[in-house]
LUMLOSE-172962 format. One record per residue (C-alpha): residue number from 1; residue in three letters; x, y, z. Coordinates in pm, 1 decimal. Example, Ala and Ser with C-alpha at 12.3 -4.5 7.8 and 13.67 -1.06 7.14 Angstrom:
// residues 2
    i   aa        c1        c2        c3
    1  ALA    1230.0    -450.0     780.0
    2  SER    1367.0    -106.0     714.0
END
This chain:
// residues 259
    i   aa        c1        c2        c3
    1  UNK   -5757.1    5349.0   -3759.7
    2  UNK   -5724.6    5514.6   -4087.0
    3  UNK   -5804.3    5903.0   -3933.4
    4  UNK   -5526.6    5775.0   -3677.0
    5  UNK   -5300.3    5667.9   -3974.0
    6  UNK   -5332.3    5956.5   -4180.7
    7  UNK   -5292.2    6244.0   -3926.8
    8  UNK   -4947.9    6035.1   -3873.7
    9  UNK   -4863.6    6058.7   -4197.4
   10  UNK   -4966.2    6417.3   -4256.8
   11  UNK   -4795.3    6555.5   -3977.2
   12  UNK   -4465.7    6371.4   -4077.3
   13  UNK   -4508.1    6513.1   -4452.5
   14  UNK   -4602.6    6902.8   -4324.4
   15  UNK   -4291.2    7090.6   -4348.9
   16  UNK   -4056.6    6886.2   -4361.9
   17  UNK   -3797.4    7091.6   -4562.2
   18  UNK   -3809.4    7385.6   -4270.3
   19  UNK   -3669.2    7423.1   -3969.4
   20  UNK   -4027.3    7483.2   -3793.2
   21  UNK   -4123.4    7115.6   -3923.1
   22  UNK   -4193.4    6978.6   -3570.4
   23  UNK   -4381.6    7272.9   -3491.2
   24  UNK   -4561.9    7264.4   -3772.0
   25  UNK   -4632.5    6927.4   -3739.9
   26  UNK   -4742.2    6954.3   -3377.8
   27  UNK   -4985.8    7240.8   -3518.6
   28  UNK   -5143.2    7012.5   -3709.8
   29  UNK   -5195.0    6716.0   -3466.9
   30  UNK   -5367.4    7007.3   -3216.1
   31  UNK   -5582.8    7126.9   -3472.7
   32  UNK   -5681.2    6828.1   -3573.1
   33  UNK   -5720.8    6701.0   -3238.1
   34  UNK   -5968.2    6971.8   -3148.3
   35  UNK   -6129.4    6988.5   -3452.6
   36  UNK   -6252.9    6633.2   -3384.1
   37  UNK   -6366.9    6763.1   -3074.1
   38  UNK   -6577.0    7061.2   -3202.7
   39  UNK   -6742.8    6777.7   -3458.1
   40  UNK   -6829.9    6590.0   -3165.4
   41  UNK   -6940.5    6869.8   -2896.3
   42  UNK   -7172.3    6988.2   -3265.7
   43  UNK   -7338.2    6635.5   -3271.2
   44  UNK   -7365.1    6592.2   -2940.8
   45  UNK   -7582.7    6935.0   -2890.9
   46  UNK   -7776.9    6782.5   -3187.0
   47  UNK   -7902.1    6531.9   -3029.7
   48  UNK   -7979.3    6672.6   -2672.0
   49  UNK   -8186.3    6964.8   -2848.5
   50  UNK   -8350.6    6741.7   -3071.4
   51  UNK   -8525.8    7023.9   -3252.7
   52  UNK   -8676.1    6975.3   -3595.8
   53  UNK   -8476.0    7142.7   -3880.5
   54  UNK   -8195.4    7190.1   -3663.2
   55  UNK   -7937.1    6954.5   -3815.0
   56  UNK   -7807.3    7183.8   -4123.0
   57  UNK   -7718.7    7427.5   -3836.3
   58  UNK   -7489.2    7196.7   -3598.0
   59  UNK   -7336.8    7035.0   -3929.0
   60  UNK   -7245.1    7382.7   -4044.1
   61  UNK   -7138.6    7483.3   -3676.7
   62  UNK   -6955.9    7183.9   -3592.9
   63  UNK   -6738.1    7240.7   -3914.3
   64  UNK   -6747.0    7618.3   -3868.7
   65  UNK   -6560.4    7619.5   -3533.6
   66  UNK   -6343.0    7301.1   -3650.6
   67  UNK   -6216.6    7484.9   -3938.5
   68  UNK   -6117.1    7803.3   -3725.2
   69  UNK   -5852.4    7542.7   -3550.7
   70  UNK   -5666.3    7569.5   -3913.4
   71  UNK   -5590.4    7361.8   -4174.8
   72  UNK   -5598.1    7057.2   -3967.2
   73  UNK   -5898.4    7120.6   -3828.6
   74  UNK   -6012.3    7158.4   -4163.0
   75  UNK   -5907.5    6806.0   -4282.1
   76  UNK   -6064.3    6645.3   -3950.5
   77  UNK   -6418.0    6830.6   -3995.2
   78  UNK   -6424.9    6770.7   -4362.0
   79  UNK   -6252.5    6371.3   -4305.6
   80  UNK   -6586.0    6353.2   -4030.0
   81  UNK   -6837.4    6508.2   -4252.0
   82  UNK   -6806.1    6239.5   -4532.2
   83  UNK   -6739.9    5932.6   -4323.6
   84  UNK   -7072.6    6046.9   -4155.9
   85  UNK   -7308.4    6115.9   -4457.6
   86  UNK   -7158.8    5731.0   -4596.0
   87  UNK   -7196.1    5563.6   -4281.3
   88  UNK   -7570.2    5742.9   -4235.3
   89  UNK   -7636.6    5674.1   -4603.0
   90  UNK   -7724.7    5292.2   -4592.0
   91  UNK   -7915.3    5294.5   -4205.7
   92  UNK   -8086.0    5617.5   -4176.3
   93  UNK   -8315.5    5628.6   -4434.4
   94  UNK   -8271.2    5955.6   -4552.1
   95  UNK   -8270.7    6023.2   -4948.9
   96  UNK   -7969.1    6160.7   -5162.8
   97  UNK   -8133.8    6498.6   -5164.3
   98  UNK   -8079.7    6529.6   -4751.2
   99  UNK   -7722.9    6394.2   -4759.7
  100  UNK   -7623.0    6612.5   -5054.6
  101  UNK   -7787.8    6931.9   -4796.7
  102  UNK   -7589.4    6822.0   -4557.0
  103  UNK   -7289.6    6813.9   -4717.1
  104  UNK   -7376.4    7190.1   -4850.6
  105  UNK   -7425.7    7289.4   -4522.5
  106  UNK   -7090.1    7115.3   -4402.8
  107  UNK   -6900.2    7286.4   -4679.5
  108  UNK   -7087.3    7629.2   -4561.5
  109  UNK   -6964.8    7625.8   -4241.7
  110  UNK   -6598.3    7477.0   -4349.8
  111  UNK   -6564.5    7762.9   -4569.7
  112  UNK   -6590.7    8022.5   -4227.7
  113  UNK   -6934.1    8137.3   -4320.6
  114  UNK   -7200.9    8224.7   -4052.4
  115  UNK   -7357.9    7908.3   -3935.7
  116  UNK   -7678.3    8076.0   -3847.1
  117  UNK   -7801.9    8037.0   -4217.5
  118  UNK   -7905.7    7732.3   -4128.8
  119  UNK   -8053.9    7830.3   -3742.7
  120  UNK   -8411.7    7723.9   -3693.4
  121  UNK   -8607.4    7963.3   -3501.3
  122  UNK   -8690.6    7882.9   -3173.6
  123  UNK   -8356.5    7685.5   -3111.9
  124  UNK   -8268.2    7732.4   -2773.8
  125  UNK   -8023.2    8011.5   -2729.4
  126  UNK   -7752.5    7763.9   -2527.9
  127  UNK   -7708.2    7593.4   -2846.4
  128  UNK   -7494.8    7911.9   -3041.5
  129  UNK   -7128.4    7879.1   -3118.1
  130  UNK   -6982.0    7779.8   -2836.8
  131  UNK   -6659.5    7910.2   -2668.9
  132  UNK   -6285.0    7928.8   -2724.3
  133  UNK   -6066.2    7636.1   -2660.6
  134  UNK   -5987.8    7530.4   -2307.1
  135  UNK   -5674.1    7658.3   -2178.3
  136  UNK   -5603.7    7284.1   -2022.9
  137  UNK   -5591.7    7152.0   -2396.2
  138  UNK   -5330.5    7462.0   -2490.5
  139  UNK   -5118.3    7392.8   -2204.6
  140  UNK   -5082.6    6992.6   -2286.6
  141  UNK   -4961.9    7064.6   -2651.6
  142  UNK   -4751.4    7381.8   -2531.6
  143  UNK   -4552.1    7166.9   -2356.5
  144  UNK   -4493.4    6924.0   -2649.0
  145  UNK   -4384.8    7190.1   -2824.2
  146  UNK   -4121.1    7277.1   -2596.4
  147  UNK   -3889.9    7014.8   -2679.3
  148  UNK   -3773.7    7199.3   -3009.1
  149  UNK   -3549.1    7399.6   -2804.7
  150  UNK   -3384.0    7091.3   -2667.2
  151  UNK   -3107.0    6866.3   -2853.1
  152  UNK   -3326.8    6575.5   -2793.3
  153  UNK   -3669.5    6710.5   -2998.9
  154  UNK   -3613.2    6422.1   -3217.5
  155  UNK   -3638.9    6185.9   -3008.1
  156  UNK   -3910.8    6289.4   -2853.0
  157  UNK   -4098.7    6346.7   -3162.2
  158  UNK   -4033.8    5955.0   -3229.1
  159  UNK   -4156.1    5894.2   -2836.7
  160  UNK   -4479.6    6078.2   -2907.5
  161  UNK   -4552.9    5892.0   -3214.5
  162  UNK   -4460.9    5576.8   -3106.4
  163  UNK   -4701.2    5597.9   -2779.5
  164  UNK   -4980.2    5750.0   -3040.6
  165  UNK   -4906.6    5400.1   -3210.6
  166  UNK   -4893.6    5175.2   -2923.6
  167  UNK   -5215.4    5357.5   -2737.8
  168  UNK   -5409.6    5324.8   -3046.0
  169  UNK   -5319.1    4957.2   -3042.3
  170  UNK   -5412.9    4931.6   -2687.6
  171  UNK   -5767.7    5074.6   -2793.6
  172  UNK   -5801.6    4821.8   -3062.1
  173  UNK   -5740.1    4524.9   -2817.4
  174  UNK   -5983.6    4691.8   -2551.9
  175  UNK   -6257.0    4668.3   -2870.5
  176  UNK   -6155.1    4388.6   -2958.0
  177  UNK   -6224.3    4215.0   -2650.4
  178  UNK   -6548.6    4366.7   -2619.0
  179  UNK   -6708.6    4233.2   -2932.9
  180  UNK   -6536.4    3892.5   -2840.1
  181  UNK   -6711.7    3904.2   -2497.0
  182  UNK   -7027.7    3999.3   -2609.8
  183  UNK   -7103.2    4063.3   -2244.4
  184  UNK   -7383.7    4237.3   -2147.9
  185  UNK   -7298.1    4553.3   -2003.0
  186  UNK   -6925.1    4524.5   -2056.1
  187  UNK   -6889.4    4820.7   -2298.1
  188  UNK   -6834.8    5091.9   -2037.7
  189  UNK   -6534.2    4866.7   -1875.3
  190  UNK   -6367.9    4837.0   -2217.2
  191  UNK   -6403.2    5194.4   -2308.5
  192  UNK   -6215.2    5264.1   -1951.4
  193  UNK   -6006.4    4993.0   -2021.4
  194  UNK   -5872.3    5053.4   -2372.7
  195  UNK   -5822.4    5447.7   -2289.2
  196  UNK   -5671.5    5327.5   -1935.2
  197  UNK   -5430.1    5116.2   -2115.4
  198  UNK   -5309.0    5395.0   -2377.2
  199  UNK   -5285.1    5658.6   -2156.7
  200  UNK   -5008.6    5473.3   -1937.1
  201  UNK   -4793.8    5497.5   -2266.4
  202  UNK   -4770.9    5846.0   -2227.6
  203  UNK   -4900.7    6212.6   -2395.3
  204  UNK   -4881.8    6009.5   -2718.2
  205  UNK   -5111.2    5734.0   -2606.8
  206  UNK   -5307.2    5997.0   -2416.1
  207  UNK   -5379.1    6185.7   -2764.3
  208  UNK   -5452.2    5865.7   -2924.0
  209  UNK   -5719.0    5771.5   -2697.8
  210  UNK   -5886.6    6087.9   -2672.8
  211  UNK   -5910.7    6122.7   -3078.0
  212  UNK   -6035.8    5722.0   -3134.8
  213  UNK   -6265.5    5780.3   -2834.4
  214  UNK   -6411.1    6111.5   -2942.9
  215  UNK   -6421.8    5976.4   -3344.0
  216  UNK   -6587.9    5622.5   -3239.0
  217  UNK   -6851.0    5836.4   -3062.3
  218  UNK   -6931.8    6073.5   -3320.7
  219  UNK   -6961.7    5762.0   -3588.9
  220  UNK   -7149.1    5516.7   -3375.9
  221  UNK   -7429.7    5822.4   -3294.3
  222  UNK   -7613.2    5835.0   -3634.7
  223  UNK   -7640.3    5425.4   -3640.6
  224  UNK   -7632.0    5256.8   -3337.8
  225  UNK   -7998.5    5404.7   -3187.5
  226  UNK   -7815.7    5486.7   -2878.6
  227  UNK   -7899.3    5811.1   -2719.8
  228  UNK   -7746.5    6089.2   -2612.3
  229  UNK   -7715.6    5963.6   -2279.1
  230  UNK   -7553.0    5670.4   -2366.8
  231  UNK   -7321.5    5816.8   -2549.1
  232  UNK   -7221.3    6098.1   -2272.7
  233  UNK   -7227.5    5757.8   -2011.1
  234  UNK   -6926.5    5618.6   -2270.5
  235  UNK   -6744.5    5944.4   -2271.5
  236  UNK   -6732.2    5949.6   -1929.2
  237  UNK   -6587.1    5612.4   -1841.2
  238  UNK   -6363.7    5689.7   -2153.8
  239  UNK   -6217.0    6000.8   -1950.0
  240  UNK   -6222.2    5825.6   -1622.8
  241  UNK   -5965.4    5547.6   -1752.6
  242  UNK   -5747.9    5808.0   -1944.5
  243  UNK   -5715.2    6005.6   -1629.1
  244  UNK   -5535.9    5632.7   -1467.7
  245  UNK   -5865.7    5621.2   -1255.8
  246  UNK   -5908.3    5184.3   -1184.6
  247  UNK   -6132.8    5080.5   -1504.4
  248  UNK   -6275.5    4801.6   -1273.6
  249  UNK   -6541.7    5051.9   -1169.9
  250  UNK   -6699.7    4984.8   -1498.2
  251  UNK   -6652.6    4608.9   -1450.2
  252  UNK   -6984.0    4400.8   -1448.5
  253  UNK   -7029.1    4114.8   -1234.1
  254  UNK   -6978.2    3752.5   -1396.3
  255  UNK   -6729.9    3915.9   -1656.6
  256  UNK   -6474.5    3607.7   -1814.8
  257  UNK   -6162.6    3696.5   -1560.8
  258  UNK   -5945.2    3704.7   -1914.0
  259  UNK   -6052.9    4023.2   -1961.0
END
């Protein structure tokens, strides 16, 4: 909740003396947005190559291509970087001396240097900087940014931010509920359930979802011994509720009916 929080708060605080403030603002949010997703596409490849010495290079890429988003993609890789390192520190067993290395090579690639200092030979070539945003993602926050033109911009600033708030409330309830139930199997129908939920709010809650989604992903990786698969399975059902597909797909059998 706190990343959630604080890209609020930063957005509201970017330029707020100009005329371009929303813009500015909405800048922000996008770069931020897919600068989460570059950390998490980075990880992600990590752990489907599985190649030894590999993980300087997708830290340094995964903050290399987030930081090319601008400064908010800057914030989000550098905001993922250290939550990672201090949520690996006390469960992976890994020394000081690797974390600190990490965090070199995290800085290396923030800074726009060439991730491929830290390329192991023999990596397979499918793993190199991947490709430029998706159109799809431009064309969502183009037409946010439309509204400046329009008397009502205002208001629909407020409407965005309010269904942020509210969809990131409906994924808290939807986790919630999970660790209540304790059900086995159940995780997948929350994580359609919770992004179902915000995206009905609206872009905002659509946003939301995607960044708590993407960021609960990329922090349960390095500590929860799930693998990749896993991980891609909860992705999945993640997308298929914030599309408005039924989350009951995901629903196991025997599941309290109170959820």
């Amino acid at each position: 909740m706190k990343l959630l929080t604080s890209l609020f708060l930063l957005s509201l605080v970017l330029c707020v003396n100009s005329q371009g403030w929303l813009r500015d603002s909405l800048d922000f949010l996008n770069q931020a947005r897919l600068g989460a997703g570059d950390m998490w596409r980075a990880y992600r490849d990590m752990r489907e190559a599985n190649f030894k010495n590999s993980d300087k290079y997708f830290h340094a890429r995964g903050n290399y291509d987030a930081a090319k988003r601008g400064p908010g993609g800057v914030w989000a890789a550098e905001v993922l970087s250290d939550a990672r390192e201090f949520l690996q520190g006390g469960s992976s067993g890994r020394g000081v001396e690797d974390s600190m290395a990490d965090q070199e090579a995290n800085r290396w690639g923030r800074s726009g240097k060439d991730p491929n200092r830290y390329r192991p030979k023999g990596l397979d070539p499918k793993y190199y900087l991947p490709a430029a945003m998706k159109l799809l993602t431009g064309l969502f926050l183009l037409s946010l940014v439309l509204c400046v033109n329009s008397q009502g911009w205002f208001r629909d600033t407020v409407d965005f931010l309010n269904q942020a708030r509210l969809g990131a409330g409906d994924m808290w309830r939807a986790y919630r509920d999970m660790r209540e139930a304790n059900f086995k199997n159940s995780d997948k129908y929350f994580h359609a359930h919770g992004n179902f939920d915000a995206a009905r709010r609206g872009p905002g809650g659509v946003w939301a979802a995607e960044v708590l989604s993407d960021a609960r992903e990329f922090f349960q990786g390095g500590s929860s011994g799930r693998g990749v698969e896993d991980s891609m399975a909860d992705q999945e059902a993640n997308r298929w509720g914030r599309s408005g597909k039924d989350p009951n797909r995901y629903r196991p059998k025997g599941l309290d009916p109170k959820y």
